[in-house]
N, C-alpha and C positions, 0 to 999 in steps of 0.2 A: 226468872221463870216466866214472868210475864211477857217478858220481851221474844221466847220461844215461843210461847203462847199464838205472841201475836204472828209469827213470820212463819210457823210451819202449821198451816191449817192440818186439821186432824179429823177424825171422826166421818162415822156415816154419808158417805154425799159427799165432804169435803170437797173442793175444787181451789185451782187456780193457785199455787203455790211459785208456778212461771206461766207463763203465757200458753192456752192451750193452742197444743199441736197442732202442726197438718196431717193430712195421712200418711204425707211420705217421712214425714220426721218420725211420726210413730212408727213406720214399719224398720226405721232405721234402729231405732230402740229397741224394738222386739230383736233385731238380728246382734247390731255391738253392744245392749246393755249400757254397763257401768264406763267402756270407754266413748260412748255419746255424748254421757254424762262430762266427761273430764274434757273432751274434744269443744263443749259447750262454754267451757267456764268454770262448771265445778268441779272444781278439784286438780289434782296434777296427777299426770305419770305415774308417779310413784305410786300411790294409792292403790292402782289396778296391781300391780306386785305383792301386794296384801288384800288380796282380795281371792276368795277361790275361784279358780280358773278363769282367773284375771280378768271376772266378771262378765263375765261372756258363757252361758251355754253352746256348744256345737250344734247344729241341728235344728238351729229355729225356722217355722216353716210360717210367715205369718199370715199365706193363701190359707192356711188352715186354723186359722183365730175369726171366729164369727163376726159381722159386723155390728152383732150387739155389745161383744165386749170391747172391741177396738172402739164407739165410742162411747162405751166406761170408762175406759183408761184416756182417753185423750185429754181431759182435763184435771185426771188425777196425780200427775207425776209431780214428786216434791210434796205430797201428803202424807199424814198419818194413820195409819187403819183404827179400827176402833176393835172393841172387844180387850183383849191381852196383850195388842198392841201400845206402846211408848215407847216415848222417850224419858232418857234417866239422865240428872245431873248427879254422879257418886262419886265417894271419895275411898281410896283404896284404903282399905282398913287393916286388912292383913295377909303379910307376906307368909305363903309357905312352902315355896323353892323359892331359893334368893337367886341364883343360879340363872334357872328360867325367867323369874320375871325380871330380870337386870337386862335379858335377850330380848325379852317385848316389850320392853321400858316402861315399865310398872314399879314405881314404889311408894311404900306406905304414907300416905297425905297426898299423893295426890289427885287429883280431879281427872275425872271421867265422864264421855259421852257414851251411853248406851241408846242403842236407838235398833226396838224388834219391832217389823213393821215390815211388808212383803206386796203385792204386786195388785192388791188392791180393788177394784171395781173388774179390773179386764182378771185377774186372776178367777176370779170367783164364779166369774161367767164362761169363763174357760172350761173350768171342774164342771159347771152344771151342764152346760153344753155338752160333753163329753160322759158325763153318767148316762144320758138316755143313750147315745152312742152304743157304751159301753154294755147298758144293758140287754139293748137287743144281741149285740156282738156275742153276749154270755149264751142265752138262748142258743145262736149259732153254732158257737164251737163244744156246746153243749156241757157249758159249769152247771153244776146245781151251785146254788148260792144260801146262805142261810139270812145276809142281809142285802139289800140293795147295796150299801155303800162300796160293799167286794165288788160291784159290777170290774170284768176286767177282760181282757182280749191279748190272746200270744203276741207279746210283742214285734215279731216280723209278721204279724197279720195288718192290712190296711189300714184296720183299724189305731188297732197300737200303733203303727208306725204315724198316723198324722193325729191319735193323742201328744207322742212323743214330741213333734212338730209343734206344737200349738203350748205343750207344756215349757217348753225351750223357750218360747218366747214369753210365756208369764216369769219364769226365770229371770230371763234378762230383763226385765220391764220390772223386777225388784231389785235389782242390782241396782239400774240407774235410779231407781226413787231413794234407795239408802243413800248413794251416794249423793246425790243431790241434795236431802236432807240432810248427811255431815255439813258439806260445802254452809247451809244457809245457819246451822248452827254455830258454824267456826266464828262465820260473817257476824253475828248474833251476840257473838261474845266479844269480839275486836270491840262493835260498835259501842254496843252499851255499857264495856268496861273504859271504854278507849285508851286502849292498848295495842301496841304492834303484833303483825304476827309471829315473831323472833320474842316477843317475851312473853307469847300465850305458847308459843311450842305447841301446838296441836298437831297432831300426826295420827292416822288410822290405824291399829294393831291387826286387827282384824276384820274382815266381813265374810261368815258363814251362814250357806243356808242351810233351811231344811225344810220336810215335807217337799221331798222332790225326788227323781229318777233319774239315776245316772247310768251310763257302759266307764266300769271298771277293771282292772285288773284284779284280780284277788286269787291265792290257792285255795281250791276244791278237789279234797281228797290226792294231793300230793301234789297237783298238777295245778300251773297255771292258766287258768279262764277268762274270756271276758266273760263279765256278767251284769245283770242289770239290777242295782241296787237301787231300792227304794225306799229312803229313809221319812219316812209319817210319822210323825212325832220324836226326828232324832235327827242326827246331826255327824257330821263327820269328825273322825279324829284320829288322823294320821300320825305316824310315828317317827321319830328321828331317822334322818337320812333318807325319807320316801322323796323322791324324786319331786312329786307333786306338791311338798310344801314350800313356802315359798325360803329364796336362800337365804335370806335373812335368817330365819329359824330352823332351818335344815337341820343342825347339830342338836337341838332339843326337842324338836317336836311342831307340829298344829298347836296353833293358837284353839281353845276351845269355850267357846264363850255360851254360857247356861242363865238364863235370866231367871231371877222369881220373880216373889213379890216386890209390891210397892213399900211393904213397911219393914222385910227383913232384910233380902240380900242379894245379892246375883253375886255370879263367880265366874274367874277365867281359871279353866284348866287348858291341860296339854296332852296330846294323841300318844299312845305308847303303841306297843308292837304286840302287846298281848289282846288290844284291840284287832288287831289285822285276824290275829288268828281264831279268835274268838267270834265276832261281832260284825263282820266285813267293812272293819275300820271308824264304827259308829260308836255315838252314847246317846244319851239322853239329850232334848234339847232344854228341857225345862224342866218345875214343879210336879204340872200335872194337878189337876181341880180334883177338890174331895168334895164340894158343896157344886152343884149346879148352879147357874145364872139364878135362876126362879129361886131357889133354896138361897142363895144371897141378899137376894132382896131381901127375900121375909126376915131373915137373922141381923137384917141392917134398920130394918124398922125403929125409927125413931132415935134412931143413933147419927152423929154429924162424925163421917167418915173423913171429913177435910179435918176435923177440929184434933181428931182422936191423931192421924198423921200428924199436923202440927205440934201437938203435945210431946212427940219423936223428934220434933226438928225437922222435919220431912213437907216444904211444902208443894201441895199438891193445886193441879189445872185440870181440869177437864170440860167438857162440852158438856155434860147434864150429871145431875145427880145421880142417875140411876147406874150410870155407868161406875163410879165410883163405890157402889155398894154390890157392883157384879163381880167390879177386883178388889172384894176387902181382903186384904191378906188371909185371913185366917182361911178363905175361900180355895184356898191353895194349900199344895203339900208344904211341909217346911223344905225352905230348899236347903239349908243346910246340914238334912239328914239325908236327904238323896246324894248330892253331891258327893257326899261321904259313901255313899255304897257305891259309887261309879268308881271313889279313891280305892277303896278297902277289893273292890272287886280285880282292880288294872286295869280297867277298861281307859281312865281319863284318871291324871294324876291330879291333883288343885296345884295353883299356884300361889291365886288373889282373891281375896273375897271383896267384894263393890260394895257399900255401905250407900242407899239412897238418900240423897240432899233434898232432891227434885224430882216430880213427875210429873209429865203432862201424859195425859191417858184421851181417846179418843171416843 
């Protein structure tokens, strides 16, 4: 954990995890994503075949990424975000389709990289840029709004159309940061175990996003549509045989990967069809916070959040204290009882539950 630690900077500000960008190499990222990433070095081929839409948004417009966030992002790629952002070193704890997780080569003892974490300094500046945008836009086409954060514009309005632009390319600009982050993690593990990479077997199961908009297919009201689905706070999960998963898993489903907490669980489930028809092929992506950040602190007061995780076995990294008492577990739903209503619901069948070894948190 230390040796992650040290190679995949994290947190607020982070920088420099490879060499910062030019501007042509960044607009290159904003457009191919996750295959820049592998065209670089990290990673292979393969990888993008596990990847959704093989890691590439359609649509990226990066004339329409401000140049305040374009130089956010220039020295952020290959870092970790902070907040509910990490990385996880777990161990699959338990199988519950053998079936499926024999399909995503999942079984019980083995070790897992989990790594939630998204686009960063230029994302963030993307959203805020685009909220004043948006909220004049509202005014225009004349939303009443109950909060700011709804600010929003008809997607084939100029508006939406070079949000959508500008959102593609935060997109892709997470795509290559995960992927980059596996690569420096795989790296991470060769070196400081030293071992081949034929006997660490590392391979990608999945990488899905969420909080993001896509043009989909989906039926509405009997009839097939495109539509523009906007998954904030959820996450995709396609069904056996949807064209779009990748072929590897076609005959069972989307991989579906739900992170919690640091001290309980994260789980991989799998897309079924009663999601399509239900849900426009989504679940949950997470937990979900019952304590606010502020309301964390206070309830962590005087308590050593590193000592209480090690007493689990569970050892923890982070870049400041306060950050670790923002993600006390308990600051989170149990995800094991969500999980369960996405199973119990059809939305997202389980397969594995990930038991945390390690976390670096940001």
């Amino acid at each position: 954990m230390g040796a992650l630690f040290t190679n995949i900077p994290c947190g607020v500000g982070s920088r420099n995890a490879i060499q910062k960008l030019s501007l042509s190499d960044l607009d290159r990222v904003l457009v191919e994503g996750a295959a820049w990433a592998v065209r670089n070095g990290f990673g292979s081929p393969d990888d993008l075949e596990h990847t959704e839409e093989s890691g590439a948004l359609p649509g990226a417009r990066p004339d329409k990424v401000s140049e305040r966030a374009r130089e956010r992002g220039r020295a952020q790629l290959g870092t970790l975000g902070s907040g509910n952002h990490f990385l996880e070193v777990q161990r699959v704890d338990e199988i519950f389709d053998a079936a499926v997780a024999e399909a995503f080569g999942l079984r019980e003892g083995h070790v897992t990289i989990m790594i939630h974490s998204g686009s960063r300094g230029l994302g963030y500046q993307v959203c805020d840029d685009y909220l004043k945008v948006m909220a004049r836009a509202s005014e225009k086409y004349g939303f009443s709004l109950p909060d700011r954060q709804l600010a929003c514009a008809p997607v084939t309005s100029p508006e939406g159309q070079d949000y959508f632009g500008a959102m593609a390319c935060a997109a892709n600009f997470a795509w290559a940061n995960r992927q980059i982050m596996m690569h420096l993690s795989t790296e991470t593990f060769l070196k400081t175990l030293q071992i081949s990479p034929r006997d660490l077997g590392a391979r990608l199961v999945y990488d899905v996003c969420h909080n993001i908009a896509k043009f989909e297919e989906h039926t509405v009201d009997g009839k097939n549509r495109m539509v523009c689905v906007h998954r904030k706070g959820a996450t995709r999960a396609y069904p056996p045989g949807h064209p779009l998963v990748p072929r590897a898993y076609r005959a069972v489903g989307q991989p579906v990967l739900i992170p919690g907490d640091m001290g309980r669980a994260s789980y991989v489930s799998v897309g079924t069809q009663a999601a399509m028809e239900e849900t426009f092929g989504s679940t949950c992506h997470g937990a979900g916070r019952v304590l606010s950040r502020h309301k964390a602190i206070k309830a962590a007061k005087g308590r050593a959040i590193y000592r209480e995780l090690e007493d689990q076995g569970i050892i923890a990294r982070s870049r400041g204290k306060k950050t670790m008492a923002e993600e006390m577990p308990e600051a989170y739903k149990d995800i094991n009882n969500v999980v369960q209503v996405m199973h119990d619901a059809g939305i997202a069948r389980k397969v594995a539950r990930l038991k945390p070894l390690g976390v670096i948190k940001g």
